[in-house]
C-alpha positions in Angstrom: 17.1 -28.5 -59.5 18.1 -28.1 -63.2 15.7 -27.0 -65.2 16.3 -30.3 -67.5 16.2 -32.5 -64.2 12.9 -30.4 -63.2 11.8 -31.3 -66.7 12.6 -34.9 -66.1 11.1 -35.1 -62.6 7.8 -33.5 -63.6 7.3 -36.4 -66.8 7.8 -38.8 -64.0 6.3 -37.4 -61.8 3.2 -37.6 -64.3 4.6 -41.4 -65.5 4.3 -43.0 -61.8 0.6 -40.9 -60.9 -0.3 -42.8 -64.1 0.9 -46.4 -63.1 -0.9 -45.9 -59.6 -4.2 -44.7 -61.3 -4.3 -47.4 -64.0 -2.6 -50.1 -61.6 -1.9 -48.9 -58.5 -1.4 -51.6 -55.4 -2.3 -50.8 -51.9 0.5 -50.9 -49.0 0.0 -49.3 -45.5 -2.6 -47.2 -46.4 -1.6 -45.6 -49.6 -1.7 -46.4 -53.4 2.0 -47.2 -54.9 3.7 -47.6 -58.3 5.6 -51.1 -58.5 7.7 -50.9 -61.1 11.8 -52.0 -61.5 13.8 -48.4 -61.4 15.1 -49.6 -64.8 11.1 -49.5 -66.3 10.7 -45.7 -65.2 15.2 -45.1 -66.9 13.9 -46.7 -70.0 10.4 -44.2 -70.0 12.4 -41.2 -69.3 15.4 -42.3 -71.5 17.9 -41.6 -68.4 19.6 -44.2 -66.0 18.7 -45.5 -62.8 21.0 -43.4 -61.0 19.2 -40.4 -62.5 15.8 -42.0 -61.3 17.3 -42.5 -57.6 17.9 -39.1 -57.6 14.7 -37.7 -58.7 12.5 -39.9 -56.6 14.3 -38.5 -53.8 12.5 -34.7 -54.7 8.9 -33.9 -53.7 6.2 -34.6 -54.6 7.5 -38.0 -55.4 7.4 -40.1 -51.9 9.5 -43.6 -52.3 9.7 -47.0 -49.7 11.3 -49.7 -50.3 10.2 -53.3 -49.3 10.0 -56.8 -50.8 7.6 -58.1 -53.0 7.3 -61.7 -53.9 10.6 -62.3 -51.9 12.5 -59.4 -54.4 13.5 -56.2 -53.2 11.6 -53.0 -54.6 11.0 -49.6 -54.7 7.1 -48.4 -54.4 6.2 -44.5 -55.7 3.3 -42.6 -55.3 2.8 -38.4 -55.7 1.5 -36.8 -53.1 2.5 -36.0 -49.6 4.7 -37.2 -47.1 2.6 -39.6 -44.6 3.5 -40.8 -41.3 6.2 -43.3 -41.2 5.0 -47.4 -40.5 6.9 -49.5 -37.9 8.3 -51.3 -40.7 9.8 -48.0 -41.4 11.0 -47.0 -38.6 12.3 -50.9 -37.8 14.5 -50.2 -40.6 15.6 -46.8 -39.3 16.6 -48.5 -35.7 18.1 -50.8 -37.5 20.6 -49.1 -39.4 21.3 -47.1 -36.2 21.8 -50.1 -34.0 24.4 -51.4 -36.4 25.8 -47.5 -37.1 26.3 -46.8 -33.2 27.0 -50.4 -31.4 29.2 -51.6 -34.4 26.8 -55.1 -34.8 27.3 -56.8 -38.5 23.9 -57.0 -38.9 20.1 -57.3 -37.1 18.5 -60.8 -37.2 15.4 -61.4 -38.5 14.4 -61.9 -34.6 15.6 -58.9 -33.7 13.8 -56.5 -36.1 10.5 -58.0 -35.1 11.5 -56.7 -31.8 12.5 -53.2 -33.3 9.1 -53.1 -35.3 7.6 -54.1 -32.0 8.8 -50.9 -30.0 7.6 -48.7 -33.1 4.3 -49.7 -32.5 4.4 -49.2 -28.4 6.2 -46.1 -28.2 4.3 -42.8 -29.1 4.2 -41.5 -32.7 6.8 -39.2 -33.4 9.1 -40.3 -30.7 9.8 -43.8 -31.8 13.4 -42.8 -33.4 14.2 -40.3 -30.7 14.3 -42.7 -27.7 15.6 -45.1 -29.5 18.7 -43.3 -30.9 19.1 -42.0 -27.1 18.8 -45.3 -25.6 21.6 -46.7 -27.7 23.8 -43.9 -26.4 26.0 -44.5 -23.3 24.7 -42.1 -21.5 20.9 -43.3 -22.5 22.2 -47.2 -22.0 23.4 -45.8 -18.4 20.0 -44.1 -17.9 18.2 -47.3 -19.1 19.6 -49.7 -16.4 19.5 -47.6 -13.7 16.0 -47.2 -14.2 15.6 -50.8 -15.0 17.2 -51.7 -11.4 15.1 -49.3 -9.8 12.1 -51.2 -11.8 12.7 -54.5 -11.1 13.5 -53.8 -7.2 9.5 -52.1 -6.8 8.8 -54.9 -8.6 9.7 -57.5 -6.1 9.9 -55.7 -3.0 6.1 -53.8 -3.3 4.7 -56.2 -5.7 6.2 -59.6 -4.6 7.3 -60.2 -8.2 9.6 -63.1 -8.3 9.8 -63.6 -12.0 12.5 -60.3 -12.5 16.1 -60.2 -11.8 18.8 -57.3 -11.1 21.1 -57.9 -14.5 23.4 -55.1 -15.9 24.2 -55.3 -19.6 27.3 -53.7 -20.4 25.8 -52.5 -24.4 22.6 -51.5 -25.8 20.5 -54.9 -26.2 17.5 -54.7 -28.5 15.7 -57.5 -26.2 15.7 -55.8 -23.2 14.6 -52.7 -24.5 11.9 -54.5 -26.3 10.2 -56.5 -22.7 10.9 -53.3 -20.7 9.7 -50.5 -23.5 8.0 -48.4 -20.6 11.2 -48.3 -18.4 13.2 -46.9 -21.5 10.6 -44.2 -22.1 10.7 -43.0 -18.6 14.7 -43.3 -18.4 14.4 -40.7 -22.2 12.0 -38.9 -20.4 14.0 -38.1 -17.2 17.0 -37.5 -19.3 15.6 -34.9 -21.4 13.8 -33.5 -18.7 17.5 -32.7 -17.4 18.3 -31.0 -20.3 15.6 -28.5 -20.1 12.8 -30.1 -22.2 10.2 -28.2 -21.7 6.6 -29.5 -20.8 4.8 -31.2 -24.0 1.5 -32.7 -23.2 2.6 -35.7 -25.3 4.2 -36.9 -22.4 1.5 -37.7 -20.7 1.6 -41.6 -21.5 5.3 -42.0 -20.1 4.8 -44.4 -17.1 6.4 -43.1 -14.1 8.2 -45.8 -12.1 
């Protein structure tokens, strides 16, 4: 960084711990800054662009959510926490619509995504999910979803499943059947030489 940018980021840096001291509102477990990007442009006498930038340097963490039904940008100082499921919901979201080519995620839908964020394990949430929406993890998937639903009603008399294949990566299904994906990531990485993590102790084998 420039040693005028460094100069800028270290006055806001010292601008935002101020805001969250004096006024600071509690979301997911840490103390943020709400304030429009163009409060902290006029303070430093820059632009917004310049802010974007500079929140994007450590120690400065960012989010962004809506408040009061507007879209904003929270700040704090300090370091890097784990991500939320609303978080990582957005993440899967951007990557179901980057890799399946979908126009957008319903409201529906993202309450599913959020959903799998809390299930799976932490730390792993975006890895079998970015695998699952692969072909080869998709294959993996409902292969081990067929072999899932026929234990299911051959040993345990479950009528209530049915042998479907889904030709593309469905957020639903992987939503109701979040064990059988963890166990298809599992296997596959197992494949490609993943050694043994004690982690993976909570994947349900089928």
């Amino acid at each position: 960084m420039r040693a005028d940018a460094q100069e800028r980021h270290t006055k806001l840096c010292a601008l935002i711990q101020g805001v969250v001291d004096t006024d600071g509102q509690e979301f997911e477990g840490n103390k943020w800054a709400i304030l429009p990007l163009s409060d902290w442009a006029e303070q430093l006498g820059v632009t917004t662009k310049t802010v974007s930038r500079l929140i994007r340097h450590e120690p400065i963490q960012f989010t962004k959510t809506m408040v009061e039904g507007v879209p904003a940008t929270l700040l704090r100082v300090g370091k890097k926490g784990k991500q939320s499921p609303r978080e990582l919901a957005n993440i899967m979201a951007t990557l179901f619509k980057k890799h399946t080519g979908a126009d957008k995620v319903s409201r529906v839908q993202w309450g599913m995504l959020h959903g799998l964020a809390e299930e799976w394990p932490e730390g792993y949430q975006i890895a079998i999910f970015k695998h699952m929406i692969t072909p080869q993890g998709w294959r993996s998937f409902m292969a081990a979803l067929s072999l899932y639903v026929h234990v299911q009603q051959e040993a345990e008399g479950n009528t209530s499943l049915f042998k479907r294949y889904y030709d593309k990566p469905t957020i639903s299904v992987l939503r109701r059947f979040w064990q059988v994906a963890a166990d298809a990531y599992k296997t596959d990485m197992q494949g490609k030489g993943m050694k043994h993590d004690p982690d993976y102790d909570w994947f349900i084998d089928l």
